[in-house]
C-alpha positions as CSV (number, residue, x, y, z in Angstrom):
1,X,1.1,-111.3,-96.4
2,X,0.2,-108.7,-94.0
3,X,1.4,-105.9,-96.4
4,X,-1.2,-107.5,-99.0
5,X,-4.2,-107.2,-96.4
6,X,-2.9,-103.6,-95.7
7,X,-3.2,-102.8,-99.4
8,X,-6.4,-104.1,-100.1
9,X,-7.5,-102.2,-97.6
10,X,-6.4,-99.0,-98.7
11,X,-7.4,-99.7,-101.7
12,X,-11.0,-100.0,-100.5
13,X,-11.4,-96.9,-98.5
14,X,-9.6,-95.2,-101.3
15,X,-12.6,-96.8,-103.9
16,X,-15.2,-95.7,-101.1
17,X,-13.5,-91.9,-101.0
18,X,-14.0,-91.9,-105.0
19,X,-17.2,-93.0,-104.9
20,X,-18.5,-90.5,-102.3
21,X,-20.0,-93.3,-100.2
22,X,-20.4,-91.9,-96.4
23,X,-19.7,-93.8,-92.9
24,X,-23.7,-94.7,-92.0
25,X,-25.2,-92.9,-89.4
26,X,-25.9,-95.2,-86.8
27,X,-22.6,-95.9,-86.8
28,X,-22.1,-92.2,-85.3
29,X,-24.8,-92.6,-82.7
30,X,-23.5,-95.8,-81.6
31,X,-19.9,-94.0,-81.1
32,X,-21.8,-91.0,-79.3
33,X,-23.6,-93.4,-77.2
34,X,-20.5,-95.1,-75.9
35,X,-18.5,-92.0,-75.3
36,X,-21.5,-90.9,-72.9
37,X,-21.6,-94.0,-71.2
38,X,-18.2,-94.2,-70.9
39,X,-18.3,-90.8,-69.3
40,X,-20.7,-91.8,-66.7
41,X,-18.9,-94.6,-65.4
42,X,-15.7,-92.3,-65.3
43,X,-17.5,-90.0,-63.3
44,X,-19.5,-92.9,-61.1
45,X,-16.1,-94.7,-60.6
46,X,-14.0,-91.5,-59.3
47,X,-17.0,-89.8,-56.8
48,X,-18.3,-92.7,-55.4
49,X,-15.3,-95.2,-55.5
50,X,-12.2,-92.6,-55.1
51,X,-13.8,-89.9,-53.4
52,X,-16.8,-91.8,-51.4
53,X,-19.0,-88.9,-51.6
54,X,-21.8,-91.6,-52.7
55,X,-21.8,-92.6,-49.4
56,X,-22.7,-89.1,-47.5
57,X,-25.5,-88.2,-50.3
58,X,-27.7,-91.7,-49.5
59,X,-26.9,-90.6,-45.9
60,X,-28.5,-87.1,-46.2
61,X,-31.4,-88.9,-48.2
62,X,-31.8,-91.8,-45.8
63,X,-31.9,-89.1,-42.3
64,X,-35.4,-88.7,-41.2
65,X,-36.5,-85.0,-40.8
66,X,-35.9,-83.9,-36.8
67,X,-39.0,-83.1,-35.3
68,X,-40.0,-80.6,-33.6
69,X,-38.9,-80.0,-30.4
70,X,-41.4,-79.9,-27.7
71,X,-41.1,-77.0,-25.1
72,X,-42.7,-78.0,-21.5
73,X,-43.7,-75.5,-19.2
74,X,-42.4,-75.3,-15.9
75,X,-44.6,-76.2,-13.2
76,X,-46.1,-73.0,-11.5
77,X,-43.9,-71.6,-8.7
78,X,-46.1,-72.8,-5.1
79,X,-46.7,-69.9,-3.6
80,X,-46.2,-69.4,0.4
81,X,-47.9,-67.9,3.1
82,X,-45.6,-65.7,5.6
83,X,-45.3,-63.9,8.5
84,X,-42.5,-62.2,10.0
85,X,-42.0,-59.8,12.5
86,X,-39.1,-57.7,11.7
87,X,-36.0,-59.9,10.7
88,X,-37.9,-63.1,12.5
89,X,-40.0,-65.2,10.5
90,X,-42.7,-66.9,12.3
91,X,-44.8,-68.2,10.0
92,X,-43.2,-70.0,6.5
93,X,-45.9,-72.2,4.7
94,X,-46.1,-73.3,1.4
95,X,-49.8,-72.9,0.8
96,X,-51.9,-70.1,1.0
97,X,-55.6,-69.8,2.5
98,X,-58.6,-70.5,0.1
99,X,-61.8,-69.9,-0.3
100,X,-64.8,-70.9,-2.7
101,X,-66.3,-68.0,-4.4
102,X,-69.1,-65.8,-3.2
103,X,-68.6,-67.9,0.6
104,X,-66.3,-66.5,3.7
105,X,-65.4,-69.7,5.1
106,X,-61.8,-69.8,4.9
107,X,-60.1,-73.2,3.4
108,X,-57.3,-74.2,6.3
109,X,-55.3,-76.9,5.1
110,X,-53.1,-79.1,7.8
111,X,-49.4,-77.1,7.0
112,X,-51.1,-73.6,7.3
113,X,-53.4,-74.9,10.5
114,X,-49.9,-76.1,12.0
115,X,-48.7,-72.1,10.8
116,X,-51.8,-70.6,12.6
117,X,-51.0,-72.3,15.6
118,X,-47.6,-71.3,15.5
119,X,-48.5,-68.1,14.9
120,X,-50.8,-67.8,18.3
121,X,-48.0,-69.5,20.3
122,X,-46.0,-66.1,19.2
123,X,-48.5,-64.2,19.9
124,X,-48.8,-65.5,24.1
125,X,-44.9,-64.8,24.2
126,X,-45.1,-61.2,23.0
127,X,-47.3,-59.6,24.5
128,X,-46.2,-56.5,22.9
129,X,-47.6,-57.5,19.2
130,X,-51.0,-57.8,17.8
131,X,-51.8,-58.8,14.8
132,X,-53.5,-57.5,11.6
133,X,-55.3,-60.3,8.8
134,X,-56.5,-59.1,5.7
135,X,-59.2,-60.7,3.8
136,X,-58.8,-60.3,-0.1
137,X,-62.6,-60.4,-2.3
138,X,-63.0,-59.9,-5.9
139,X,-65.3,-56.6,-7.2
140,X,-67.9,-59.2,-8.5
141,X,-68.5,-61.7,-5.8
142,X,-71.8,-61.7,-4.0
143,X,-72.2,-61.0,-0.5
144,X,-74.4,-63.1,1.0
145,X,-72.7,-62.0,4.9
146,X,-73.6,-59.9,7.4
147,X,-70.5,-57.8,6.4
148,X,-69.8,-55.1,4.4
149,X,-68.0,-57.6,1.9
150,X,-66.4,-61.0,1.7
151,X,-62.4,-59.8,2.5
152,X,-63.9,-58.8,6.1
153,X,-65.8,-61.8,6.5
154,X,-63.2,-64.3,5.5
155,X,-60.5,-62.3,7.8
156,X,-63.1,-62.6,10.6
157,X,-63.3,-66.2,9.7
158,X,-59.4,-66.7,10.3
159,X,-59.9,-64.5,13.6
160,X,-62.1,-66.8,15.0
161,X,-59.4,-69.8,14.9
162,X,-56.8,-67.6,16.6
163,X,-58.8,-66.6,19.6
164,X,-60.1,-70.5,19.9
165,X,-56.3,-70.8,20.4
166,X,-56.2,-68.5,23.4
167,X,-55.2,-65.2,21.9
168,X,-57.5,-61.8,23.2
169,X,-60.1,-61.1,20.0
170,X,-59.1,-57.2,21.0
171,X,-55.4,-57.8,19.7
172,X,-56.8,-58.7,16.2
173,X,-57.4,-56.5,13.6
174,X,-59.3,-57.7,10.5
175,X,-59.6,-55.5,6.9
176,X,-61.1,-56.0,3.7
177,X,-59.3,-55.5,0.4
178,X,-60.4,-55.6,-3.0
179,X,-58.8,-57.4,-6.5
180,X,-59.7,-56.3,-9.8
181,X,-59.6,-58.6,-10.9
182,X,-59.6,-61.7,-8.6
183,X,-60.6,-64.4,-11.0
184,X,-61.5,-67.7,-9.6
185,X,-59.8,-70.7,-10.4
186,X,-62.0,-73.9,-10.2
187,X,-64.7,-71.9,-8.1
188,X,-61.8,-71.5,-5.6
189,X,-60.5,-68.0,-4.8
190,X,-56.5,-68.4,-4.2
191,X,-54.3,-66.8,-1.9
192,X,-57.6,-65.2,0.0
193,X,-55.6,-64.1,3.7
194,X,-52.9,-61.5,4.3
195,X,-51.1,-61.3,8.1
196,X,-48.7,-59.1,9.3
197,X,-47.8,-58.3,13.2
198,X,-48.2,-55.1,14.7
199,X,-47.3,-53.1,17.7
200,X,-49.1,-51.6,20.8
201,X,-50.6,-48.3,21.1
202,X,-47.6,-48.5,24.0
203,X,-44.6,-49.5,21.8
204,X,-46.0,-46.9,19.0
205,X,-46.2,-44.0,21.4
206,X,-42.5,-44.9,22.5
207,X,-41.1,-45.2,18.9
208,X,-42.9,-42.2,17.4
209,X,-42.4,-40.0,20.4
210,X,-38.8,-41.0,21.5
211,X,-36.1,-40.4,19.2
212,X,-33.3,-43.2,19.3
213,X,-29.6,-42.7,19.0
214,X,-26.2,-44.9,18.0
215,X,-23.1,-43.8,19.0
216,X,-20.1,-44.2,16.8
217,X,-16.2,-44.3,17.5
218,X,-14.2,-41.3,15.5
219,X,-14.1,-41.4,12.0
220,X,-16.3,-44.8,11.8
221,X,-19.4,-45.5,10.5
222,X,-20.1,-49.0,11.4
223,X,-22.5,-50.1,13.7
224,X,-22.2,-51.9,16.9
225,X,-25.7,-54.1,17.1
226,X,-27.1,-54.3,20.1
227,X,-29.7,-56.8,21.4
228,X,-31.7,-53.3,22.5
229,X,-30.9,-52.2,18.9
230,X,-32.4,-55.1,17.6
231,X,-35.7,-55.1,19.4
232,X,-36.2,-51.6,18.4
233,X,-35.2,-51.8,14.4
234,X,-38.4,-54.6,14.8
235,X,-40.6,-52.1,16.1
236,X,-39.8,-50.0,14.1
237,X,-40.7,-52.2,11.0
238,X,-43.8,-53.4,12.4
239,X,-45.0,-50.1,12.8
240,X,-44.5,-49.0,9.7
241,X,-46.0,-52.4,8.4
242,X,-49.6,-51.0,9.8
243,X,-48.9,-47.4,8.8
244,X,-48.4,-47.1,5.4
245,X,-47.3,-43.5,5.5
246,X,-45.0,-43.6,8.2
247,X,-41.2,-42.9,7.4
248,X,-37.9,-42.9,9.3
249,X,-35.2,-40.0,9.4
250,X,-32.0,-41.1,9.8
251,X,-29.5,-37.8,10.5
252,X,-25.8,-38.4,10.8
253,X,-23.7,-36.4,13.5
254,X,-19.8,-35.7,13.9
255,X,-17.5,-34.2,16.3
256,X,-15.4,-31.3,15.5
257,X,-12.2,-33.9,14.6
258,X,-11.2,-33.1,10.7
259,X,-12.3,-31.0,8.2
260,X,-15.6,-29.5,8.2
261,X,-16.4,-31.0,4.8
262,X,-15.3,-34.2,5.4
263,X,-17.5,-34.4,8.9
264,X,-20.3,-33.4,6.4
265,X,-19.8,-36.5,4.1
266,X,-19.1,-38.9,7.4
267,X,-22.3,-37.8,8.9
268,X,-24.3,-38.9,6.1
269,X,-22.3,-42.3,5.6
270,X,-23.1,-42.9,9.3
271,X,-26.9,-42.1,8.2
272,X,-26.5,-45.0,5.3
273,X,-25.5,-47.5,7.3
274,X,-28.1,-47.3,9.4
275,X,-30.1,-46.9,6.6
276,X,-28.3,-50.3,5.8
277,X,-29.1,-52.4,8.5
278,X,-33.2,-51.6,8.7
279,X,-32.4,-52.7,5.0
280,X,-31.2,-56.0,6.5
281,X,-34.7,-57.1,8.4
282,X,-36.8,-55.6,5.7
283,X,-37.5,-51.6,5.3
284,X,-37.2,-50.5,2.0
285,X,-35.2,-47.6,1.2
286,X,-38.0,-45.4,0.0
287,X,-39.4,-45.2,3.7
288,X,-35.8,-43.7,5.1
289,X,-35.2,-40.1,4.4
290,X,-31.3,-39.2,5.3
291,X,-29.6,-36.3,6.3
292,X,-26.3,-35.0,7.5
293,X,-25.6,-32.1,10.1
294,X,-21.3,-32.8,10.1
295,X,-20.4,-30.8,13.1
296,X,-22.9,-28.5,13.1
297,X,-25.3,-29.6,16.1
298,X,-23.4,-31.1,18.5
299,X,-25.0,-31.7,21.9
300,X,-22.3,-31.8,23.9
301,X,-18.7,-29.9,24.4
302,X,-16.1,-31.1,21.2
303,X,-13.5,-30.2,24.0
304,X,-13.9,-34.0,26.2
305,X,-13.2,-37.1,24.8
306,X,-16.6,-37.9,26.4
307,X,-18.2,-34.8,24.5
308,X,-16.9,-35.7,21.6
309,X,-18.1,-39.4,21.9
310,X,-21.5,-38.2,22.6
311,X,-21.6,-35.9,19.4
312,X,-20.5,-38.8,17.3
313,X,-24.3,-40.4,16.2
314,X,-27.0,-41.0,14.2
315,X,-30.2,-39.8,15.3
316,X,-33.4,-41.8,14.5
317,X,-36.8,-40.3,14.6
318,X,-40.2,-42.1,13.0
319,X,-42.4,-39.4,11.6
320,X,-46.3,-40.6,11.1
């Protein structure tokens, strides 16, 4: 029976052959139609079943855009007011004196009134030190005073509280300087005082005039500090705080122990550490010239031990 169906059916598609009758062309379509959807799947089925890449695409789609970060400025550093006298601070407040613009009267808030006092209190237990305030103006301000600007008259301002407090009006300086610009910030001028201590006509005369000397052991360089020592490196700074253009020479000395060359070389490392330690309370380098004379001054005999201790220095001289 089955080989009958077979037949007949052979013997149709044979008849159709003869006849030239052609398969119909949506039957084509239809077959390229289901070859592309079955492709589809095929291709559905192994990346997002198999390989789960589905997954990480709706993941990239669904993820909002970052925004922006936002960058916030740091709050502006406070600024302080100071004053020191040599390695000691006295004063260490952070504020600074104000003032409104085109007026003198000084702005004193309660940290830098406690400063000011602190500052006079100073000035009654060293009675070698004055003091020198510095009133800051802008170009442009008007000067309604009876002063040649607004930075004297504001300094003169601050003078006034200070010898309320007891200190002598004649061991206060007062100066003017000007900004260009000094812009005002809500009608407030900021940062309008300057202090620094200075020394007497006496202590001047004594450090300018009187050379000062430290002794070394042989073949050293360091420094023994002194309490003497001490006092004198802060005279030495506050004078040079008041003189702009005043410098120290530091000049190293040896004995006659050791090569000639080599004293040459100790005498200036003696020369930098000094140099070193009026680094230490403040003096900048480019106010210290140095020098070294080896063995070639001494002031005493190289043939004691006590000569030769004596030649072993650093000589210190403030020039004006």
């Amino acid at each position: 029976m089955a080989q009958e169906i077979y037949h007949n059916q052979e013997v149709k598609r044979t008849i159709l052959q003869r006849e030239g009758i052609a398969t119909p062309f949506w039957w084509k379509a239809l077959g390229c139609l289901a070859l592309l959807g079955w492709w589809a799947f095929a291709t559905y089925w192994y990346v997002c079943k198999i390989k789960h890449h589905c997954d990480e695409v709706q993941a990239v789609i669904a993820s909002p855009t970052p925004s922006p970060v936002e960058t916030v400025a740091p709050p502006p550093a406070v600024k302080s007011f100071v004053v020191s006298d040599g390695s000691q601070t006295i004063v260490d407040v952070k504020d600074v004196f104000k003032s409104r613009q085109t007026t003198d009267a000084v702005i004193v808030s309660n940290p830098l009134g406690v400063g000011v006092e602190s500052l006079a209190t100073y000035l009654k237990n060293n009675k070698d030190r004055e003091l020198n305030i510095i009133g800051w103006y802008g170009r442009d301000e008007k000067n309604n005073t009876k002063f040649p600007d607004l930075g004297i008259a504001r300094a003169e301002d601050v003078k006034k509280r200070l010898v309320a407090l007891g200190i002598a009006a004649q061991r206060i300086s007062t100066s003017s300087q000007v900004r260009d610009p000094y812009i005002a910030q809500n009608d407030t001028m900021m940062d309008c005082i300057a202090m620094n201590i200075a020394v007497t006509k006496a202590i001047e005369k004594d450090i300018t005039i009187q050379p000062r000397t430290i002794y070394f052991q042989t073949g050293k360089s360091a420094i023994a500090m002194t309490p003497e020592l001490e006092k004198y490196l802060n005279d030495v700074k506050a004078y040079l705080q008041q003189k702009n253009t005043a410098k120290v020479l530091l000049t190293g000395h040896t004995d006659n122990v050791g090569a000639e060359n080599l004293n040459e070389q100790l005498g200036l490392d003696r020369a930098q550490k000094t140099q070193n330690e009026l680094t230490k309370i403040g003096i900048t380098a480019d106010r210290t010239e140095l020098a070294s004379k080896g063995e070639r001054q001494p002031i005493k005999s190289n043939d004691t031990p006590a000569g030769r201790q004596t030649n072993r220095r650093c000589e210190i001289v403030v020039v004006q």
